[in-house]
C-alpha atoms as one frame of an Amber mdcrd trajectory, in Angstrom:
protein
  86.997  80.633  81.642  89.086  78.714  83.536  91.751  80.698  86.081  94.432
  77.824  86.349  95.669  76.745  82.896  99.188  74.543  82.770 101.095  75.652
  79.354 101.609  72.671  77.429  98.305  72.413  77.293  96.628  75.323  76.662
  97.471  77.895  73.594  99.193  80.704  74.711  96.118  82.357  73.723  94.503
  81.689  76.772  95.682  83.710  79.583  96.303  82.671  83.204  94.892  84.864
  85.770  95.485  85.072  89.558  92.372  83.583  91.323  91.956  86.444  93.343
  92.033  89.445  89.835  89.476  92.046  89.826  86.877  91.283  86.996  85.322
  94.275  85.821  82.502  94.762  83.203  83.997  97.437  80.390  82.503  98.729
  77.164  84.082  98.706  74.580  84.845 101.169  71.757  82.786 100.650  68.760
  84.346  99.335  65.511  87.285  97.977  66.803  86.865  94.405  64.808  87.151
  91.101  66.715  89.125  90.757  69.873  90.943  87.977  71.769  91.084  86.966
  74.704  93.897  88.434  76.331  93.536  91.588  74.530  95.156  94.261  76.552
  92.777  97.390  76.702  93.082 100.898  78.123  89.852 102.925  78.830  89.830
 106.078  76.529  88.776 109.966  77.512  85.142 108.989  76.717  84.579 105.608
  79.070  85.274 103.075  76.777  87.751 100.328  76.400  89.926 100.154  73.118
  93.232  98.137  72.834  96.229  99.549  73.656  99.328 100.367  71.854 102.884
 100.886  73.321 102.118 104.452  73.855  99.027 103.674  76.162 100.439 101.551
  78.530 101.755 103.441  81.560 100.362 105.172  84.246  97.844 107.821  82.586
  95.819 105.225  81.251  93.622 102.397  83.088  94.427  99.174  81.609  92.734
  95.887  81.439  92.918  92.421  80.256  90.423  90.703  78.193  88.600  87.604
  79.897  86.867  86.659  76.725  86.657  87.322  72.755  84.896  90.177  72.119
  83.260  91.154  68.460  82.309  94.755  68.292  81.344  94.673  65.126  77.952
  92.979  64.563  77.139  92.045  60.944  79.695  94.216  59.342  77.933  97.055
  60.489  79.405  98.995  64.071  77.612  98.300  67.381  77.570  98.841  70.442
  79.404  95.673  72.130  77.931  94.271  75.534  80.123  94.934  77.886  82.987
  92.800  78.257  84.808  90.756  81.345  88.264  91.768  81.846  91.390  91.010
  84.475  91.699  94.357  85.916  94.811  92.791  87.697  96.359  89.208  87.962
  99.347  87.463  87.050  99.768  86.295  82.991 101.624  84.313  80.357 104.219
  86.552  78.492 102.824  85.614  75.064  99.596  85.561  76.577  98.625  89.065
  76.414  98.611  91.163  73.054  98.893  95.054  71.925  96.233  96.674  69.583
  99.392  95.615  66.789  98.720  91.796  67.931 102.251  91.712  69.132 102.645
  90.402  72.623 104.403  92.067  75.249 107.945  92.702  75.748 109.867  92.625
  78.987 109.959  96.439  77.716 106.364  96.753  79.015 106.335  94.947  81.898
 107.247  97.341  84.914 104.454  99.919  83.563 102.258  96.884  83.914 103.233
  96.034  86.961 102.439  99.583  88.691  99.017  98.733  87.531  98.943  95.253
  88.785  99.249  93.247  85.579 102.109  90.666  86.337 103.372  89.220  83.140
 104.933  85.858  83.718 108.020  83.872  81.474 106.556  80.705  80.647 108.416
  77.630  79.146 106.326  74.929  77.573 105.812  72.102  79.425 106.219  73.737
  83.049 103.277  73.967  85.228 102.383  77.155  86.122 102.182  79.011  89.649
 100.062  81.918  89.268 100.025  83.450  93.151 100.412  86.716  93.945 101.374
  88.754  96.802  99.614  92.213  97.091 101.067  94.948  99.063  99.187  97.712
 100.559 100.723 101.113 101.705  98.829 102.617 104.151  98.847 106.981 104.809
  98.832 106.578 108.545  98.183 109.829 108.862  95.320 112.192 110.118  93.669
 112.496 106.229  91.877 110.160 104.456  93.337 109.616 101.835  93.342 106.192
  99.688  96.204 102.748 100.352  98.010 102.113  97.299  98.113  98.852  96.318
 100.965  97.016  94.391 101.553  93.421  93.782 104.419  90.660  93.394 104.799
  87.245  91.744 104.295  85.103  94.832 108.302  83.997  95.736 109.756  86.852
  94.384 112.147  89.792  95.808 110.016  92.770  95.729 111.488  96.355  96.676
 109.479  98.491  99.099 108.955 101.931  97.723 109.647 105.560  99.182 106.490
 107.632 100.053 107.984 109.879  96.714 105.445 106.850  94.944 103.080 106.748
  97.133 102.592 110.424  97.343 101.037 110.228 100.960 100.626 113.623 103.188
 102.803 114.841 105.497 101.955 115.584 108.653 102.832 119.472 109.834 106.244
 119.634 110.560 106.772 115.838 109.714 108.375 113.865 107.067 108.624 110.408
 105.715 110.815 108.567 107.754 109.859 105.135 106.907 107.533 101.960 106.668
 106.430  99.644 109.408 103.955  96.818 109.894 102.320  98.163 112.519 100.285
 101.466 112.820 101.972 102.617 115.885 105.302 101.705 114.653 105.594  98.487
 116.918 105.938  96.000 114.118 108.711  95.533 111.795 110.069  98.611 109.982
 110.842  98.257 105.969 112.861 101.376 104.905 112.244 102.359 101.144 113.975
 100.555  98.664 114.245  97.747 101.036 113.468  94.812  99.874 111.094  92.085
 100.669 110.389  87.949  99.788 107.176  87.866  98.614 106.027  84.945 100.398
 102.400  86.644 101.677 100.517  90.050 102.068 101.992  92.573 103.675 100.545
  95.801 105.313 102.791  98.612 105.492 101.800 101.631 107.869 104.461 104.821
 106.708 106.119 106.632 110.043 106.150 110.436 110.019 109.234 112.239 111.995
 110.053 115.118 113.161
């Protein structure tokens, strides 16, 4: 499937993902009927991938986009369907990218999406379509180990910096969030939360603990 599509000519149907999206193999849920492309999925208690309603997308679920039709039924009769290829995050076509209802998404939807990484894109026909993204990685900075979090921006756009009350890092002992810098000893340029930031390329943030 091809990542770069230009909108007035391709069918909305066919999504436009950033070049550099996670593709992950899921399984989908048995008995689910035929599914397009561009199918957004959450995976369920028991593994698999179903398509999502309004009430799945969110935070408690892990969500995915469908790279590719998927039939999981076989013959009229339920099967097991081979595992599918799917945008775990990328940048798409509002119109593009469908509920379990077939309705597409809504602006409604969209900053849920985004804390996932799913960028959902206005799209006019005829204009040409820049799908870059920015990706922004928080970093702990601290002495645990404990996992960046990783958001992302339509390349160009104003993106606000969040507050450590998102990113949920540890505080040191007898420290608190102060701030955000691009440096790990603080010797870069500082972002304060809710700052905000043109999303022209990656950016590192390191957070700074004080006393």
């Amino acid at each position: 499937m091809d990542l770069f599509k230009t909108a007035n000519t391709v069918a909305y149907a066919n999504i436009l993902a950033d070049p550099d999206a996670v593709v992950i193999a899921i399984p989908c849920t048995i008995g689910q009927g035929a599914l397009k492309a561009g199918t957004l999925m959450y995976r369920t208690a028991l593994g698999t991938w179903s398509p999502a309603s309004t009430s799945e997308i969110g935070t408690t679920y892990q969500l995915a986009v469908l790279a590719q039709d998927v039939d999981t039924l076989e013959a009229g009769v339920a099967q097991a369907a081979e595992d599918a290829a799917a945008y775990q995050a990328g940048q798409f076509i509002r119109g593009g990218v469908f509920l379990k209802s077939g309705d597409t998404i809504t602006a409604s939807h969209e900053v849920s999406l985004r804390l996932q990484g799913i960028l959902i894109a206005p799209m006019a026909d005829g204009v040409e379509f820049d799908n870059g993204t920015v990706k922004i990685t928080y970093k702990a900075n601290n002495s645990t180990e404990e996992a960046d979090v990783v958001q992302y921006a339509a390349k160009g756009s104003t993106y606000t910096v969040v507050g450590n009350t998102v990113t949920g890092f540890t505080a040191p002992a007898t420290k608190s969030f102060s701030k955000w810098n691009t440096a790990a000893a603080g010797s870069g340029t500082d972002y304060a939360a809710a700052a905000t930031y043109t999303a022209n390329a990656d950016l590192t943030l390191y957070a700074v603990w004080a006393s």
